[in-house]
C-alpha positions in Angstrom: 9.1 27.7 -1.7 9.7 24.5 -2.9 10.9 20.8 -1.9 14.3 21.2 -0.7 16.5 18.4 -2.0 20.2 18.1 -1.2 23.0 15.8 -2.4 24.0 13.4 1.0 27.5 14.0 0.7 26.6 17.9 1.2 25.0 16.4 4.6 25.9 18.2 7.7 24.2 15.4 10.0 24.7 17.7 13.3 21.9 20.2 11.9 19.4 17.7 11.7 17.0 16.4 14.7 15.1 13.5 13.2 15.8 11.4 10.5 13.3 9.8 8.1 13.6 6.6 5.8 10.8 6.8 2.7 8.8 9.0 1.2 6.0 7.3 1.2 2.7 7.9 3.2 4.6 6.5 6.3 7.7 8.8 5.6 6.5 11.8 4.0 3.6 12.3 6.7 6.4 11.8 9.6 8.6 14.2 7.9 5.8 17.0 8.0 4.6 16.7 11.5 8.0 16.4 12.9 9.4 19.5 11.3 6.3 21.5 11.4 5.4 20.3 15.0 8.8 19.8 16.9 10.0 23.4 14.8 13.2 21.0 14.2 15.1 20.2 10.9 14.2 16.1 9.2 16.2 14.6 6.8 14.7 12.3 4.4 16.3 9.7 2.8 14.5 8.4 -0.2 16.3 4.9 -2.0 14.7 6.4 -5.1 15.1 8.9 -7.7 11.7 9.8 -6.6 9.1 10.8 -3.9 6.0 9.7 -3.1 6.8 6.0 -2.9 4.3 3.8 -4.6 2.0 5.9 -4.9 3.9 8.2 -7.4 2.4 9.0 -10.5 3.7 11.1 -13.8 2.6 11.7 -17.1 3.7 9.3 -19.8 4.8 9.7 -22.9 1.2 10.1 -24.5 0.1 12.7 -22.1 -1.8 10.7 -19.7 -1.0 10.4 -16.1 -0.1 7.3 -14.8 0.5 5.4 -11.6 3.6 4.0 -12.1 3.7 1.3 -9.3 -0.1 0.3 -9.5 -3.5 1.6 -9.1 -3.9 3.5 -5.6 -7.5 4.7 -5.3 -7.6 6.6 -1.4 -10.8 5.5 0.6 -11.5 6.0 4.2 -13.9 6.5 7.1 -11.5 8.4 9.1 -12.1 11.8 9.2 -8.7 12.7 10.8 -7.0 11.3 8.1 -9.1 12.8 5.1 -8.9 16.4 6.7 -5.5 15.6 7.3 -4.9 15.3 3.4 -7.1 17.9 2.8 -4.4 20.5 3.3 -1.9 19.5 0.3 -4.8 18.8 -2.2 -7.9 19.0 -3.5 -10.4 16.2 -4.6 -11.9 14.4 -7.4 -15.0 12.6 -6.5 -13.8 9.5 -7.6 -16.0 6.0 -6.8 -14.0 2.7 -7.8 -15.7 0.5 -9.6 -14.1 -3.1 -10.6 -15.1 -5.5 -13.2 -14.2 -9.1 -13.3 -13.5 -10.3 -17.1 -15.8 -13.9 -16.9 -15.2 -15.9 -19.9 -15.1 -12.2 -22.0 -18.6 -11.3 -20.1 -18.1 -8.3 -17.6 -19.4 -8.9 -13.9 -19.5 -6.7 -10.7 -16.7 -7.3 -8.5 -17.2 -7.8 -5.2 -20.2 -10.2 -6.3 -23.6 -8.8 -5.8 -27.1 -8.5 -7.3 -26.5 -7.3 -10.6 -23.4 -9.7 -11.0 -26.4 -12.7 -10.0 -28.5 -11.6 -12.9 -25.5 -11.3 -15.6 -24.7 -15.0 -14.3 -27.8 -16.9 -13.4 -30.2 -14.5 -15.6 -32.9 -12.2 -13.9 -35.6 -14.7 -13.5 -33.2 -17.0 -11.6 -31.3 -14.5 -9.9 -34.2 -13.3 -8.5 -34.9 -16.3 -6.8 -31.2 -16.5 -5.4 -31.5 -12.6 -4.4 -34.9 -13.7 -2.2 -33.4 -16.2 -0.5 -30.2 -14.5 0.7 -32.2 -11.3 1.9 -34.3 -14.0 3.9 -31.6 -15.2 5.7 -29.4 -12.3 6.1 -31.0 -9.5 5.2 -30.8 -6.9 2.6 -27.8 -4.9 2.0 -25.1 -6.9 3.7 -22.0 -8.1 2.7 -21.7 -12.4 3.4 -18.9 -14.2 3.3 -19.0 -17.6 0.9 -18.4 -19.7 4.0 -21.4 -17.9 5.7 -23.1 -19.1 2.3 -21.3 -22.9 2.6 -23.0 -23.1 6.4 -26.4 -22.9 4.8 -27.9 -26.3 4.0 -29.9 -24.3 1.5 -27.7 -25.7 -2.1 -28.7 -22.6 -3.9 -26.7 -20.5 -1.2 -24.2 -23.1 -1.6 -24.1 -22.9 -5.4 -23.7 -19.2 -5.1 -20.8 -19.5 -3.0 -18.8 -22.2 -5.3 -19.6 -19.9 -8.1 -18.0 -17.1 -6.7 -14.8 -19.4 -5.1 -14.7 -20.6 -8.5 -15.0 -17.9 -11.1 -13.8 -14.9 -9.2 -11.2 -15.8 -6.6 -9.8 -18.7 -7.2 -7.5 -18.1 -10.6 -7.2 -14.6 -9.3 -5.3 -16.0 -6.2 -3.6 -18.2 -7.7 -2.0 -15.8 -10.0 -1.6 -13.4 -7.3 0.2 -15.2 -4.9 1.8 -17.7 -7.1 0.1 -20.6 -5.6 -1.4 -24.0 -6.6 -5.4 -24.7 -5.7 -4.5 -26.6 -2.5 -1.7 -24.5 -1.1 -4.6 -21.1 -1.2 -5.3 -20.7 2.9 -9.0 -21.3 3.8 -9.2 -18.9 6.1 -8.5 -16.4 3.6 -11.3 -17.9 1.3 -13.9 -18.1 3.6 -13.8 -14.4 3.9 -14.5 -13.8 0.0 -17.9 -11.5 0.2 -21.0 -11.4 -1.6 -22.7 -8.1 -1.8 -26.4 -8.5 -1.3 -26.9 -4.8 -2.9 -26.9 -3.5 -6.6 -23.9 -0.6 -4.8 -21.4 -1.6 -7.6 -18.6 0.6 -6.1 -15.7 -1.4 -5.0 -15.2 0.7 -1.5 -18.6 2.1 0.4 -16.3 4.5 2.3 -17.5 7.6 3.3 -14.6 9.5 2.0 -13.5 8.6 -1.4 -11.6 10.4 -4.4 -8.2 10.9 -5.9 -5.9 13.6 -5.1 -7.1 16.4 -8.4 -3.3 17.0 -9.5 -1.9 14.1 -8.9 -0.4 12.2 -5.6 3.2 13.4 -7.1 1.7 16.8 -6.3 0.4 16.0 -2.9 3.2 14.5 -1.6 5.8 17.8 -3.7 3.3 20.1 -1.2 3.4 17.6 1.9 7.2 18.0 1.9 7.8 21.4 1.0 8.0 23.1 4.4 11.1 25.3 5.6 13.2 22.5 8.0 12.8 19.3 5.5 16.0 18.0 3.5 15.6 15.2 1.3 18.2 13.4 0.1 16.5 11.1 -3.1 19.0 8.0 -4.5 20.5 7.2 -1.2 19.4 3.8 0.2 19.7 3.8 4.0 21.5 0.3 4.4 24.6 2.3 2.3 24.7 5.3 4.6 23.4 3.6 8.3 26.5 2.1 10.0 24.8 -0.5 12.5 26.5 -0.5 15.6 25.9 -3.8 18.0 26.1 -4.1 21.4 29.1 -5.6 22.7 30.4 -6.1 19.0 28.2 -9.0 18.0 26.8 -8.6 14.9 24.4 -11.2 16.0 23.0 -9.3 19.3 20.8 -5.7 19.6 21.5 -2.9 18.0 22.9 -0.6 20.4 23.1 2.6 17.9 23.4 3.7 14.3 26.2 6.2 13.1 25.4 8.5 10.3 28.4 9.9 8.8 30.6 8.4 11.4 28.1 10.4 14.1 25.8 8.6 16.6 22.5 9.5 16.1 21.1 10.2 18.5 17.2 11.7 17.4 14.2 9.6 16.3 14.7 7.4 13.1 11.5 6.7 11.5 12.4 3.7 9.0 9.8 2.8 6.4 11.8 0.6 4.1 12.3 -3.5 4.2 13.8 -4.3 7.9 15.4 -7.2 6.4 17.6 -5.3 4.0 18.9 -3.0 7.1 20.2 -6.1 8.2 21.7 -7.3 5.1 19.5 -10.1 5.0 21.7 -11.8 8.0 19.1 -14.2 8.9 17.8 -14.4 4.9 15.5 -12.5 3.2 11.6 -12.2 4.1 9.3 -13.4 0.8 7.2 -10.9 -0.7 5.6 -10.5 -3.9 6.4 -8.3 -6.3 4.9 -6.7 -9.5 5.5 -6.3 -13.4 3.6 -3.6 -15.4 3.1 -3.4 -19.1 1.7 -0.5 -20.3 -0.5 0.2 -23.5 -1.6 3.6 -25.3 -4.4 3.5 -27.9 -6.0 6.1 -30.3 -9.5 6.0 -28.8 -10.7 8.3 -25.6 -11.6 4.9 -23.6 -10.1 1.2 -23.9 -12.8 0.0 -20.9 -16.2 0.6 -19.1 -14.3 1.5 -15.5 -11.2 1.9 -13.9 -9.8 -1.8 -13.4 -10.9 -5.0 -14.5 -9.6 -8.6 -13.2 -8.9 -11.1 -14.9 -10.5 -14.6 -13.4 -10.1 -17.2 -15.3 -7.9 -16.2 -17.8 -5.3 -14.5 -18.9 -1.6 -14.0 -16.9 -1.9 -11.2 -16.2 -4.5 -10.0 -12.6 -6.0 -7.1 -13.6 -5.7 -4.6 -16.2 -6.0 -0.6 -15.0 -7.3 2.5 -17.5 -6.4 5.7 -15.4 -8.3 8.4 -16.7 -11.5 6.6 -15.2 -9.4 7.2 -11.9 -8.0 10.5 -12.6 -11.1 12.5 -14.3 -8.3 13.6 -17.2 -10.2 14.4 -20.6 -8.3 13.0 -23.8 -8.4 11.5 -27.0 -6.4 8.9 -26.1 -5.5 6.5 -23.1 -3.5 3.9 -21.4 -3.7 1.0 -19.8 -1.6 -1.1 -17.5 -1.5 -4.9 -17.3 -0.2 -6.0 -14.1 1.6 -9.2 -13.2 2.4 -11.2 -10.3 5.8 -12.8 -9.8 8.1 -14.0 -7.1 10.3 -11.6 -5.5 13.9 -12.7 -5.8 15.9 -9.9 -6.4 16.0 -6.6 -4.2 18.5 -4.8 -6.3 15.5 -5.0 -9.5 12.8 -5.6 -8.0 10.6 -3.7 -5.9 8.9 -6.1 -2.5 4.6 -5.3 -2.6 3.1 -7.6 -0.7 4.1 -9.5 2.3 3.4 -13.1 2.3 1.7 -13.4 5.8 1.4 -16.6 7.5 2.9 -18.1 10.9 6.8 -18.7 9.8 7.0 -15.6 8.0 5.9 -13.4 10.7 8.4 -15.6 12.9 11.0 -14.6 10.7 9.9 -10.9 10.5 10.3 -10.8 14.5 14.2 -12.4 14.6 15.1 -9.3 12.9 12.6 -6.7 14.8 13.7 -8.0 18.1 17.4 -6.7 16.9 16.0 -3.4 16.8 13.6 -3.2 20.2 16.5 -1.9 22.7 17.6 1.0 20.2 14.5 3.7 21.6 14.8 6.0 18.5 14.3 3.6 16.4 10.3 3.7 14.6 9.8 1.3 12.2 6.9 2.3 10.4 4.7 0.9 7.3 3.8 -2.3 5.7 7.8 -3.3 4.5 9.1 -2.2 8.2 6.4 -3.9 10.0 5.9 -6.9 7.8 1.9 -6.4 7.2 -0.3 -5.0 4.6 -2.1 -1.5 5.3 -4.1 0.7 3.2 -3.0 4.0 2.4 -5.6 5.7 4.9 -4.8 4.0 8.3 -0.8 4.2 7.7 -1.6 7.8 7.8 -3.2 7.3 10.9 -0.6 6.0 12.1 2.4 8.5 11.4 0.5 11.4 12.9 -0.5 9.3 16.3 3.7 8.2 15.7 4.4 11.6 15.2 2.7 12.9 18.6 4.5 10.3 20.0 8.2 11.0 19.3 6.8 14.8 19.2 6.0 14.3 23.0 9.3 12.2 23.3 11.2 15.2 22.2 9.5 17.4 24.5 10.9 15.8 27.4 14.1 15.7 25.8 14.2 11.8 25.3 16.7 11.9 22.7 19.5 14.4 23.7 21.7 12.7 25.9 24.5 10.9 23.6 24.1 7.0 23.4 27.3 5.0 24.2 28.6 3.4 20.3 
């Protein structure tokens, strides 16, 4: 077999029991336990020429595979989840490791013992390393505002450094803010590692998929009773029906090819755009990535290092660290923050969290609450940032879910349009 993809307009909607938004982790995951556990036919509809979502990854033109919408690295404690994965592919035993470029000196990131002695020089280090473990132990991860509370000024020191060199620039580059406007809440949970464990995750389970996510997510899908339809954005093929007519009340139903659907609608893509924006758009962040092939087997000493205090760009990423793929070459990807601004170019990453964005976020979820087949699922439906391994998590407990639902036959009786 092999992943079944269909044009839309060749769509005979009747055939199909559940419908699916995304091919990402959220989507693709849905897909799979829906058809394989509710023995029904999904449709997938994918906005891009692709699957997999962000997480997809090719090889370029030089021959090394790349991620083409930024570094995903999969980590997790969950068990479920791994063994969950562990049907579509096998592992490399990957550890992330992360370097922060300080001043053109290469530090540990997050902060720990070894980046102490590269700053503050062993003898001095050693002194700073004593007194942390004194008051809070040895391997432990402290926050700088747990270091701030200390009247101690060489914990203190150690947590300006840190604010300073490692997470302020960064921030400010990330999110496109000034040093004033960066939340304190989100600072005072910057850690310091009391450990020489340079990995970046301490996970249990850590790796990268060993052909590729591209090839995870081609196996995920390809199972007898899944349809996917790639270049068709949802908004274009949804009609949104409103209750009473009022485009500014609930929805009350959405037609697919003039049909009321009727089945579970898993929707992983930006609620706002569903909408059309009505009530404006919701601010995200959003990426650029430059990439760079050079004549040598390695350009770096890991898989990603950020950039500080200087540069424009974040972080710079060198996947064959991540992927294990042997070489003479390689490539690299600078990655910059900007504004998001455009959904027809650009693609929405990171949702900008705070109190009147998630107020905004809930005008346009509350439109959706009295439609009952309607799932929004994953960080762009449900406004918040996940990792990859606990939006798995949460399709297959959302998949028992609307798999129970269909059991008792929630979904067949015809909804009034």
């Amino acid at each position: 077999m092999s992943v079944s993809y269909i044009d839309f307009k060749d769509v005979d909607i009747s055939k199909y029991k559940a419908i699916v938004v995304g091919s990402g982790f959220a989507g693709a995951v849905s897909a799979r336990q829906l058809a394989e556990k509710c023995n029904c036919k999904v449709l997938v509809l994918e906005k891009r020429s692709h699957i997999g979502g962000n997480m997809y990854d090719e090889y370029d033109d030089a021959g090394i595979l790349v991620h083409r919408y930024g570094p995903h690295i999969f980590h997790t404690n969950d068990s479920k989840v791994f063994n969950y994965l562990r049907q579509f592919t096998g592992w490399i035993g990957y550890q992330h490791h992360v370097l922060a470029d300080w001043y053109g000196t290469y530090i540990p990131v997050p902060f720990n013992k070894n980046s102490m002695e590269t700053v503050f020089g062993e003898e001095r280090a050693a002194e700073l390393i004593q007194k942390l473990i004194d008051v809070f132990g040895d391997e432990r991860k402290v926050t700088i505002n747990e270091l701030r509370e200390q009247r101690d000024q060489d914990l203190v020191e150690i947590a300006d450094f840190v604010y300073k060199n490692v997470f302020l620039y960064y921030t400010q580059k990330q999110w496109g803010q000034t040093p004033d406007q960066v939340d304190p809440s989100v600072t005072a949970r910057v850690p310091v590692f009391i450990s020489r464990d340079n990995r970046y995750f301490q996970d249990t389970y850590q790796g990268m998929p060993a052909s590729g996510y591209t090839d995870l997510f081609e196996k995920m899908l390809d199972f007898e009773g899944i349809d996917i339809c790639l270049n068709t954005d949802a908004t274009s093929v949804f009609e949104l029906v409103f209750q009473g007519g009022e485009e500014d009340s609930a929805l009350s139903a959405i037609k697919v090819k003039d049909e009321v659907f009727t089945g579970p609608i898993v929707y992983s893509g930006p609620l706002d755009e569903l909408f059309l924006g009505r009530f404006g758009r919701l601010p995200y962040r959003s990426l650029n990535f430059v990439y760079e092939t050079f004549d040598e087997e390695y350009k770096f000493p890991c898989g990603t290092v950020n950039y500080t205090v200087s540069q424009d760009y974040t972080r710079i990423t060198e996947f064959k660290h991540l992927t294990g793929q042997t070489a003479p070459n390689t490539t690299i990807m600078k990655e910059y923050s900007c504004e998001y601004t455009d959904p027809e170019t650009q693609i929405p990453y990171y949702a900008i969290i705070n109190e009147e964005n998630n107020a905004h976020y809930q005008r346009y979820r509350k439109m959706t609450e009295s439609l009952s087949n309607f799932f929004p699922l994953g960080r762009l439906a449900e406004y918040r940032y996940y990792n990859m391994d606990k939006i798995i998590g949460l399709a297959l407990e959302l998949s028992e879910e609307i798999a129970a639902k269909m059991d008792n036959g929630d979904f067949n009786a015809k909804e009034s349009a």
